[in-house]
C-alpha positions in Angstrom: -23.4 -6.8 -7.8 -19.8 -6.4 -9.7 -16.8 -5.1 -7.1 -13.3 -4.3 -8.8 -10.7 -4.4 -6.7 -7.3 -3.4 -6.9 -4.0 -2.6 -4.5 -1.8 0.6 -4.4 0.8 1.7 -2.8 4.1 -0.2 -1.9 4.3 -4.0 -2.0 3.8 -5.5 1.9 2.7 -9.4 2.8 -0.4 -10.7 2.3 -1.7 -8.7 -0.7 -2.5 -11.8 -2.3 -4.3 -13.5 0.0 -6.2 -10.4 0.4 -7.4 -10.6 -3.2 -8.3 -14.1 -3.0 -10.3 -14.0 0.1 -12.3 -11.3 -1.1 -13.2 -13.2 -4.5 -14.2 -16.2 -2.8 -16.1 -14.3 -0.2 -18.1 -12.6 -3.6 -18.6 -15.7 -5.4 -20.3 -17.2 -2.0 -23.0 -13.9 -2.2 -23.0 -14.5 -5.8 -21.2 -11.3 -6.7 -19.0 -10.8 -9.3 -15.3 -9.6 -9.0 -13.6 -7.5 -11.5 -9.6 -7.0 -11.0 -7.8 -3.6 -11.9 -4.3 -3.9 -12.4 -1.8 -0.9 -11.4 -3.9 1.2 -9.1 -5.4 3.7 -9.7 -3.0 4.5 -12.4 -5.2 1.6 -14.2 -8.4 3.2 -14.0 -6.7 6.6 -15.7 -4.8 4.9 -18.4 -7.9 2.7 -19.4 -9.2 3.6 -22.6 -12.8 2.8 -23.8 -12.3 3.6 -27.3 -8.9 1.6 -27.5 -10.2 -2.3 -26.6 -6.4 -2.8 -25.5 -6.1 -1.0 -22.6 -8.8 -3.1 -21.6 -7.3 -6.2 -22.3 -3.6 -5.1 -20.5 -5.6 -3.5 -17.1 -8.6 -5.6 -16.6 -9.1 -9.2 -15.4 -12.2 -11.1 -14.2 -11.5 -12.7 -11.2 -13.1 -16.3 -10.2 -12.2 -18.8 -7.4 -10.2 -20.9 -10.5 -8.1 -17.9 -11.2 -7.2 -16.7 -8.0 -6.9 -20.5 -6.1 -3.3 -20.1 -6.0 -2.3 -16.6 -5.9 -1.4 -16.5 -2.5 1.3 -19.2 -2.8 3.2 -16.1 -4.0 4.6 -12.7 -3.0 3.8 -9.7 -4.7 0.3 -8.6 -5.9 -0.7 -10.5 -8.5 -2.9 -7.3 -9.8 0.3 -5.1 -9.5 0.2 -1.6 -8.1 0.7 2.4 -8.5 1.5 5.1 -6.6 -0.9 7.4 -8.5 -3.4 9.4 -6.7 -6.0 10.6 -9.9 -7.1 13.7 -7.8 -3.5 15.3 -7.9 -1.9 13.8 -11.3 1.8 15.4 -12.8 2.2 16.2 -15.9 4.8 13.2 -16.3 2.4 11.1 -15.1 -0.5 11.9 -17.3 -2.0 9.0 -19.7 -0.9 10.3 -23.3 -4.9 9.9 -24.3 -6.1 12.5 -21.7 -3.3 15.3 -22.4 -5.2 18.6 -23.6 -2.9 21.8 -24.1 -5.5 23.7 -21.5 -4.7 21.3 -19.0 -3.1 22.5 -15.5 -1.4 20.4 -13.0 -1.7 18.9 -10.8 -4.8 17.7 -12.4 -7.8 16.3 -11.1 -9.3 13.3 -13.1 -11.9 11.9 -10.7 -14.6 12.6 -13.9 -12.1 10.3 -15.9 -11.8 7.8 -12.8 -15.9 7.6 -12.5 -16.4 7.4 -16.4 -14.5 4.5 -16.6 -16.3 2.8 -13.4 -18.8 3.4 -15.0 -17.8 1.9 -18.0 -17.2 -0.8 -16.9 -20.0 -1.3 -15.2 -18.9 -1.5 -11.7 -21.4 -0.8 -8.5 -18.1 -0.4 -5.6 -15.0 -0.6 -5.3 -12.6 -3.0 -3.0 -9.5 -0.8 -2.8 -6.1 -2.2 -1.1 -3.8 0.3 0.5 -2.1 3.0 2.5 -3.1 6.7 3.2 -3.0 7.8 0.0 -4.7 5.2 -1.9 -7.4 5.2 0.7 -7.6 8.9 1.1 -8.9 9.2 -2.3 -11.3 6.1 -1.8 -12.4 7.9 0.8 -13.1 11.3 -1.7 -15.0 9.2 -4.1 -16.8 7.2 -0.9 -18.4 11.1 -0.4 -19.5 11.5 -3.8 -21.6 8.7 -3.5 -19.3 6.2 -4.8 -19.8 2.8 -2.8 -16.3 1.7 -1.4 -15.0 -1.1 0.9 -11.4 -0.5 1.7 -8.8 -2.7 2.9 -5.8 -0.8 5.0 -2.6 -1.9 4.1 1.1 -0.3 5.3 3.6 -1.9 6.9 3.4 1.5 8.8 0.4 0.7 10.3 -0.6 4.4 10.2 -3.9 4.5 8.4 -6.5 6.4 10.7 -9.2 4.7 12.1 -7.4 1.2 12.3 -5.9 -1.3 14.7 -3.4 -3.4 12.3 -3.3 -2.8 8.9 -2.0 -5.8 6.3 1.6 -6.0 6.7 2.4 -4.4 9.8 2.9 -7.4 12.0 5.6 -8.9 9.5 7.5 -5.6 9.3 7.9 -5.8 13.0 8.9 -9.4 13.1 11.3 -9.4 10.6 12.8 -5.8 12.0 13.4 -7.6 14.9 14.4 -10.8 13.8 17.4 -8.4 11.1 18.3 -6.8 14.8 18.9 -10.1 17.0 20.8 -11.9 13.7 23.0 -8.7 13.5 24.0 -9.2 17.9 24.5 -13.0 16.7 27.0 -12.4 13.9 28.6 -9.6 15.6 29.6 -11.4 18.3 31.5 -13.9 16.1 34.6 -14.0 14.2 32.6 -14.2 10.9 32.9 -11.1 9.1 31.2 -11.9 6.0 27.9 -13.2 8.5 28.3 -9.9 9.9 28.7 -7.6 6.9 25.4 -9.5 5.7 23.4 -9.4 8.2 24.6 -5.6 8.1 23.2 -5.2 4.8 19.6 -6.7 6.0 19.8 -4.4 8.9 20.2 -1.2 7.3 17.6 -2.2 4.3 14.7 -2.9 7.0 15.5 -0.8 10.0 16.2 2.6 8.1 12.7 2.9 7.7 10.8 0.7 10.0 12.8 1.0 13.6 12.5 4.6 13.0 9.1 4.8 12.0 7.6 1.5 13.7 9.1 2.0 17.1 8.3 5.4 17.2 4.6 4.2 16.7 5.2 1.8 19.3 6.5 4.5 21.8 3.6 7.4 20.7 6.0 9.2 18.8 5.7 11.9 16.0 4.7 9.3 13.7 2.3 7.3 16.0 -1.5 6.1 15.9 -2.6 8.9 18.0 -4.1 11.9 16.3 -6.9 13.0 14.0 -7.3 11.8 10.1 -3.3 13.4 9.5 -2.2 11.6 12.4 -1.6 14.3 14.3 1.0 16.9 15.1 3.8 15.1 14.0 1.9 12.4 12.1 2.1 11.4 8.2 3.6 14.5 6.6 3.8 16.5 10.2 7.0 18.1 11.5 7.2 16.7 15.0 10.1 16.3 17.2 12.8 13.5 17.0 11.6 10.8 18.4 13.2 9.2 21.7 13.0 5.9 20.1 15.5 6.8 17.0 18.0 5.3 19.2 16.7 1.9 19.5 19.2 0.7 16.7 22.1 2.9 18.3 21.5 1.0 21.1 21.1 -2.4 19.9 25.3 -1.8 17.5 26.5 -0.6 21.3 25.3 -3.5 22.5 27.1 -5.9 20.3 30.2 -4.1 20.9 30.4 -5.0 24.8 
């Protein structure tokens, strides 16, 4: 049986241990594994009757290629935030514009020629909601998927822990103590960095992850949307937006 696999979405940890683990696991059932770089952007910008494309977005994956992938960050197949059943104009492949075309398009027929193509029986795709959600479309048609959850948001339905979450907490936390440490010092260049770390991780993920955590707007309750205020609902503020707040008053005592 030949898999491809690719990831899509933002960057989080462990993408590339991901991808290795599931090419060893295939080469111990004596399956093949076929990598797709960018996404699904890769699949739409593929081109049978220009061999390059080929060359630039697909890569056979063995244990000898992928041995040492996950001694770095990153994914080594890169990634997209393209979703082929809803594709802008400024994002369409300059092979597939037609004048008659409307957008958003929908280019699943493209997406399935090219799996077909290349000769592929399922699909291993790596991400969030939206890369999934679209698995998850071509999953109905009949297309065999097995889909790996991945946000450091930990807000795809139907999931415990998704790859990435638990470092997103860790190091939120961790940015929050170092800040208390340095601002009860003297040094303000300690502080000012430590600052800096604070606002680049907790601006999304104290908002979002202890909101979770307290079963707020944006937590794992809910249907397939997440709910009421889930992913892309318009729920209240939650209670726990002040965790931060609390955490700079803190320091100042």
């Amino acid at each position: 049986m030949r898999y491809g696999i690719f990831t899509g979405g933002g960057d989080v940890p462990g993408l590339n241990s991901t991808i290795k683990a599931s090419v060893y696991r295939a080469a111990d059932e004596g399956h093949e594994v076929i990598g797709l770089r960018r996404g699904w952007a890769g699949l739409l910008h593929l081109n049978p009757a220009d061999p390059q494309t080929r060359e630039q977005l697909v890569v056979p994956l063995t244990r000898a290629n992928t041995r040492t992938i996950d001694r770095s960050g990153g994914t080594f197949l890169h990634t997209s935030r393209t979703n082929p059943g809803r594709v802008k104009e400024k994002d369409m492949p300059e092979h597939l514009r037609r004048p008659d075309r409307t957008y958003p398009a929908d280019l699943t027929d493209v997406v399935v020629a090219n799996l077909e193509h290349l000769q592929i029986d399922a699909l291993i795709p790596i991400g969030g909601d939206d890369t999934l959600s679209y698995a998850a479309r071509l999953h109905a048609a009949g297309y065999p998927q097995v889909a790996i959850p991945k946000t450091m948001d930990n807000d795809v339905y139907g999931t415990d822990f998704c790859i990435g979450f638990s470092t997103a907490v860790t190091r939120s936390v961790q940015a929050i103590s170092d800040l208390r440490t340095a601002a009860k010092s003297d040094n303000k260049s300690a502080i000012e960095a430590k600052t800096r770390t604070l606002g680049d991780l907790s601006g999304k993920l104290a908002e979002r992850l202890y909101s979770q955590a307290g079963g707020g707007p944006e937590g794992g309750a809910g249907g397939p949307h997440g709910g009421p205020g889930g992913p892309g609902g318009h729920g209240h503020k939650p209670a726990d937006d002040g965790v931060v707040d609390a955490e700079f008053e803190e320091v100042k005592k």
